[in-house]
Steps between C-alpha positions, in 0.01 A plus 500: 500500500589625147231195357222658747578853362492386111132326609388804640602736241356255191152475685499892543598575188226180413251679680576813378484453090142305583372824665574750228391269195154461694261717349330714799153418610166652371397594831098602534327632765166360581208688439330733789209418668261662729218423673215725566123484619281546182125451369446166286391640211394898392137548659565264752518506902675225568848559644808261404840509555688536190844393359604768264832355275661773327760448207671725271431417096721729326647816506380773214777773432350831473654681182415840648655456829782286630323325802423140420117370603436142600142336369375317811197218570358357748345248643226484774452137696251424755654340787448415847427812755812420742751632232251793612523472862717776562356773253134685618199378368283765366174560612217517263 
């Protein structure tokens, strides 16, 4: 009995020092996306369905006020119109 409670102890205290030396993960989130009916190109009348990816690309500190602003971009994919299915297609 006394053996069993010396293993248990030495494999939490084990377990224990290898959690806090472990430097915490660098978690991310992935970037949004949304999809949305749009026209192929400016001047044009053909309607798509559109994968919009948006992602944050720094943040700019405004020295005048003490709100922080995030730079964003995005990205626009064609893709197939059932990841449209559910939104209304507009009528031209």
């Amino acid at each position: 009995m006394r053996k069993t409670v010396l293993v248990v102890l030495f494999i939490l205290g084990l377990v224990l020092s290898t959690t806090f030396r472990l430097a915490p993960a660098q978690a991310t989130l992935p970037d949004p996306q949304v999809y949305t009916w749009g026209f192929i190109r400016p001047g044009s009348q053909q309607l798509v369905c559109k994968q919009i990816t948006i992602h944050p690309e720094k943040e700019v500190v405004s020295q005048t006020s003490h709100h922080k602003s995030v730079k964003m971009s995005s990205k626009s994919t064609i893709v197939e119109e059932r990841y449209c299915s559910r939104l209304t297609k507009p009528s031209l």
